[in-house]
Structure formats: structure tokens, C-alpha cells
C-alpha positions in Angstrom: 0.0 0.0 0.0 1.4 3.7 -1.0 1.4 6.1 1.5 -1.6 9.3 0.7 1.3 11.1 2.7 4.1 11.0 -0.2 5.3 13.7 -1.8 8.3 15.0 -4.1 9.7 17.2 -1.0 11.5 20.6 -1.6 14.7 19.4 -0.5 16.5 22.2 1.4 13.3 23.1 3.7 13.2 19.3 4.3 17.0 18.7 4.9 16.9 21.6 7.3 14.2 19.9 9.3 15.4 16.6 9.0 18.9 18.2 10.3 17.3 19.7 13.0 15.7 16.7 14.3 18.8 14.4 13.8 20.0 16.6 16.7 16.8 17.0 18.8 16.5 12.6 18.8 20.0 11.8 17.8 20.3 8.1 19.1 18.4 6.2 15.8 19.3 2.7 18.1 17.6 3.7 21.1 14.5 4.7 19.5 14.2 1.0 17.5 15.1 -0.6 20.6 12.4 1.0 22.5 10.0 0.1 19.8 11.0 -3.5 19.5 10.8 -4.0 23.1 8.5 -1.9 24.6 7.2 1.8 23.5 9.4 4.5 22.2 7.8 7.9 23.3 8.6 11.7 22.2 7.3 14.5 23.0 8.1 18.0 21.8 7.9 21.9 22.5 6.9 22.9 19.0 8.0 26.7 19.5 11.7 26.4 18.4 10.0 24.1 15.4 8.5 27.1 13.8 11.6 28.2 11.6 11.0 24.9 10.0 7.8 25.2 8.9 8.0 24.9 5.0 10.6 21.5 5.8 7.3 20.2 7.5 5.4 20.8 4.6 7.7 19.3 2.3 7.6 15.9 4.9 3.7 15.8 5.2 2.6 16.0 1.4 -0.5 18.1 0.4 -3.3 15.8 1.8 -1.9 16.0 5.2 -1.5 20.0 4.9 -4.7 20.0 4.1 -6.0 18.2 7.2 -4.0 20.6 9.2 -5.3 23.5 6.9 -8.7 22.7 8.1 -8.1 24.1 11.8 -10.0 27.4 12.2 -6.6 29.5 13.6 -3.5 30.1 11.9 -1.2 28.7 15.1 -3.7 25.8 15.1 -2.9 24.8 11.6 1.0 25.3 11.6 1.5 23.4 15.1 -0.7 20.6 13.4 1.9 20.5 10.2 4.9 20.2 12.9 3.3 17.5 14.9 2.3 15.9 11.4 6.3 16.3 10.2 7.8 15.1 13.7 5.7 12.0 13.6 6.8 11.0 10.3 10.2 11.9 11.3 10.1 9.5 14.3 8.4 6.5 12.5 11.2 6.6 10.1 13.8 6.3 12.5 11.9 3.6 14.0 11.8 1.7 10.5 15.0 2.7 9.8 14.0 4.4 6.3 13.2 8.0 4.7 10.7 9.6 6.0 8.5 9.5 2.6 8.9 5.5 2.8 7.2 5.4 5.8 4.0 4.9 4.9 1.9 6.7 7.1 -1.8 6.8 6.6 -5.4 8.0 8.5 -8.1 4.9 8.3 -11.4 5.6 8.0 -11.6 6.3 11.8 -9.0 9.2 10.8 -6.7 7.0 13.3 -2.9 7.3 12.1 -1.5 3.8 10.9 1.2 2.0 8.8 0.8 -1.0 6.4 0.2 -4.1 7.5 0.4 -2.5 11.1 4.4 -2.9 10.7 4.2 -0.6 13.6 1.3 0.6 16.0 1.7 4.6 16.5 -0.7 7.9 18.7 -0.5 11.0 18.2 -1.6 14.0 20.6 -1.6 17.4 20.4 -2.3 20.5 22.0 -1.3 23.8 22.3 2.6 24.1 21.8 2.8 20.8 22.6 3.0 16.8 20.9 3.7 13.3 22.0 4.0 10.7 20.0 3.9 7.1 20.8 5.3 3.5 18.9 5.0 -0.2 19.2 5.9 -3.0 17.9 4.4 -4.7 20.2 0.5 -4.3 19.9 -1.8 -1.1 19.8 -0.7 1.7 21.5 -2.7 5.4 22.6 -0.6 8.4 23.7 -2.8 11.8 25.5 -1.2 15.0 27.0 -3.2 18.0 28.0 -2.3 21.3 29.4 -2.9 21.1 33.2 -4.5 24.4 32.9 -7.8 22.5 31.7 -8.2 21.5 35.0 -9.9 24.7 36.6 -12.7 23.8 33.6 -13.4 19.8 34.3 -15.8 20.8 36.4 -18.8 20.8 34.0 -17.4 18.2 31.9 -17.3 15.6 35.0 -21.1 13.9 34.2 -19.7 13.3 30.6 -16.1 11.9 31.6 -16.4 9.9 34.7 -18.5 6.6 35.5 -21.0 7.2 38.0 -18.3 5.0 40.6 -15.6 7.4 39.3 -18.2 10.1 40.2 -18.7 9.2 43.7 -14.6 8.7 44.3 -14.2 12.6 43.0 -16.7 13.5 45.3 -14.8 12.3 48.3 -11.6 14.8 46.7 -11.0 17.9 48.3 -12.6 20.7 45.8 -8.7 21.5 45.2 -7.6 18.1 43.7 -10.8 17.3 42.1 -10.2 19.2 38.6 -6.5 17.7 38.2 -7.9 14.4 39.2 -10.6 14.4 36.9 -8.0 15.8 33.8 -6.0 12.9 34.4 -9.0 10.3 34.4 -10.2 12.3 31.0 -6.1 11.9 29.3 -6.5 8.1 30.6 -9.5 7.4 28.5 -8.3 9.5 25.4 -5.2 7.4 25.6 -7.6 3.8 25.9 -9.8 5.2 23.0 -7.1 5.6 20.6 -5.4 2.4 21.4 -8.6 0.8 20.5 -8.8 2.8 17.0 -12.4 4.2 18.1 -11.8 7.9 19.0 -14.6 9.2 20.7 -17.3 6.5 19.1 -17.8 5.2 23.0 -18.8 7.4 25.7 -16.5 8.2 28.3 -19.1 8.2 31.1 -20.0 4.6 30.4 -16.2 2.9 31.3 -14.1 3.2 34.4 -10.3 3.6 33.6 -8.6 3.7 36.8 -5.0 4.7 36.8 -2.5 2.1 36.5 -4.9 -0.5 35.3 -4.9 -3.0 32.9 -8.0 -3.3 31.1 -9.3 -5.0 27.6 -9.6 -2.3 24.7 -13.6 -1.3 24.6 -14.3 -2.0 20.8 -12.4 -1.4 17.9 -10.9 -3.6 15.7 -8.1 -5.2 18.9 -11.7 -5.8 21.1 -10.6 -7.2 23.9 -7.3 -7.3 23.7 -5.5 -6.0 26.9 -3.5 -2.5 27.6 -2.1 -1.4 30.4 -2.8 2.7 31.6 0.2 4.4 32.1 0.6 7.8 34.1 3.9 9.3 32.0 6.1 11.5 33.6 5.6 15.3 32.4 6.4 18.7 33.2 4.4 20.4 35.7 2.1 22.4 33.2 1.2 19.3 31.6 -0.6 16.1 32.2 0.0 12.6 29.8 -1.6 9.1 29.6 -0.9 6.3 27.6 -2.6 2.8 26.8 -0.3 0.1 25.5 0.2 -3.8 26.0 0.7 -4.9 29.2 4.3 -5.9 28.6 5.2 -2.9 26.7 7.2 -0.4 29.7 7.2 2.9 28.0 10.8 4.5 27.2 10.8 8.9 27.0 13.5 9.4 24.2 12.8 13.3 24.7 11.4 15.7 26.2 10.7 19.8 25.2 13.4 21.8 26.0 14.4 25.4 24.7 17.3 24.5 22.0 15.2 21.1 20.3 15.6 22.6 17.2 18.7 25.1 17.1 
């Protein structure tokens, strides 16, 4: 299968990005070790990316520019082509190929995959900020959200949480209860896109306690067990990931203010 993705890339834009990240994830052996073994994840500041956005476009190819071109703010849409660009750029180094041989492709769930699932990969994204997750091992979800969100849970909490999960907010100090329920809401993103189905299932209707292994809810793995995963993340931020039980998760990166010098 080709990949939508391919293109005939400008070739300076896209050596200076591909240069650029060479430095940011240099160790290629690490990053296939991680994915044969467990699951490699990245995650980037996308500010110092911005010089390289016309490299990004030259990675992506014109059908994923115009995914990204279909956010409603300009920021929106170029942090979107950098998050598309670094996740192609990670994948190849876990396949050990060019980036335009990777393969990369939304199914009709508008979930990212590879052919013949040669490797399961997530995506998140928000703000400034994207982490990206791959397996070898078996179907994997990655979620990060600004911990600002937190203050706004509030009126979201009959619409994320079980009615069990309900009653063990309740018993939170008023304090904790926004951060807790952002975490519980990253946990079930993360399980949903392991599972391939988005936001087809209701969050309200499954618990996901933390640290829990539980069988995917649908999808086309049904049943087939991941483990929830708490990742380590800088203060502002909160992250969740679903993957197989075996799969230990391995950070290859993480923002800092030279990633792209």
C-alpha cells in the first residue's frame, strides 16, 4: 500500500528539518530498541520548530496539509503541520528508512496507521505541545493536556467519569478534584485511541482507573489487553498512555528550549 502522505519534497526546507531533528533525537538505536521491546515515546515543544515550517510541509505531502489547513486559527494549523512532520520523522527512524517511505496513513476512523500495522503509533496534540507514541508490540494510545484545563473539568465531569468514578471525585478535596478528573479524562483519550475508536464510546459509560490494565472497549483489537500508564511530564502538563501490558514505555525526549537550534 502507498502512503496518501508522499510527496516529491523541496529538498532544502526538508534537509533543514530533518537536520534539526537528527540533533533533537539523535540516538536512531535507542528509539528502535524502544519500539521492538516496549514503546518508544517523544514528545516536543513545538515553539523552536516554527523556523522549520516549509521542511514540515515538504515531509507531510499536500493531503496532510490539508488536514492541518482545516483548523480554524492560523497557530492551530502550523503546530498541526509540525506534529504531522515530527511523527513521520520519528516513525522513520523507528523503521530505519526515509521519512517518505514510511508509509503513514489515516483509516477511515481518521486513526494514524502503517501498512500491514508494521508498527502501532498515537498521536496527541495540544497547544505548543505533541507526544507521540510507537509499538511493535500491539496497539498503542498516547494523550497530553495542558494542566490548565483543569480549573474547567468541572462541567465536563457527568460526561467523563462513571457514576463509581463520580462518587470517588466527590470524596476529593474541591482543590484536587479538577486535576484528578483531567487525568481520568487523558487516561480514557489514551484507551480510545489504542482501541482505534476515538470518541465512538462514551466516556461516562467505562471506568479507567489509573495504572490499570484493562481489555480495549471496541475497535478492531476488542478485547485485547493494555495497560494505563501515568507518563512522567512537566508540571504544566498532564499525559496518559494505553499500551500492552508488557510494553514499559521508554521517553527518548522531552521539550526543552534548544530542540531545534
Amino acid at each position: 500500500m502507498g502512503s496518501p502522505d508522499a510527496v516529491e519534497p523541496d529538498a532544502p526546507a526538508r534537509h533543514g528539518f530533518a537536520q534539526a531533528f537528527a540533533r533533537a533525537l539523535p540516538d536512531a538505536d535507542a528509539t528502535r530498541a524502544a519500539v521492538a521491546s516496549g514503546v518508544a515515546v517523544a514528545v516536543f515543544d513545538l515553539a523552536p520548530w516554527r523556523q522549520h515550517l516549509d521542511g514540515a510541509d515538504a515531509l507531510i505531502g499536500p493531503e496532510a496539509a490539508a488536514r492541518a489547513g482545516r483548523q480554524r486559527l492560523p497557530a492551530q494549523r502550523d503546530a498541526l503541520r509540525l506534529a504531522y512532520a515530527l511523527h513521520r520523522l520519528v516513525l522513520a527512524q523507528a523503521l530505519d528508512c526515509t521519512p517518505d517511505a514510511v508509509g503513514l496513513f489515516r483509516d477511515g476512523k481518521g486513526c494514524p496507521r502503517l501498512p500491514d500495522d508494521r508498527l502501532y503509533t498515537s498521536l496527541s496534540h495540544a497547544g505548543d505541545r505533541v507526544a507521540i507514541a510507537v509499538s511493535a508490540i500491539g496497539p498503542v494510545g498516547i494523550d497530553l493536556e495542558p494542566a490548565v484545563r483543569a480549573l474547567d473539568m468541572a462541567e465536563l465531569e457527568e460526561r467523563v467519569a462513571h457514576p463509581r468514578e463520580r462518587q470517588a471525585l466527590a470524596a476529593l478535596p474541591p482543590a484536587l478534584r479538577g486535576h484528578a478528573l483531567l487525568e481520568l479524562w487523558v487516561r480514557k483519550e489514551a484507551l480510545l485511541k489504542a482501541a482505534g475508536i476515538g470518541l465512538e464510546l462514551e466516556m461516562d459509560v467505562f471506568e479507567a482507573p489509573p495504572d490499570a490494565t484493562l481489555p480495549l472497549p471496541g475497535g478492531r483489537w476488542q478485547g485485547r489487553p493494555v495497560r494505563l500508564h501515568s507518563l512522567a511530564c512537566d508540571e504544566p502538563w498532564v499525559m496518559a498512555m494505553a499500551a500492552p501490558p508488557e510494553a514499559a514505555p521508554d521517553t527518548l525526549y522531552r521539550p526543552h528550549p534548544g530542540g531545534a537550534d
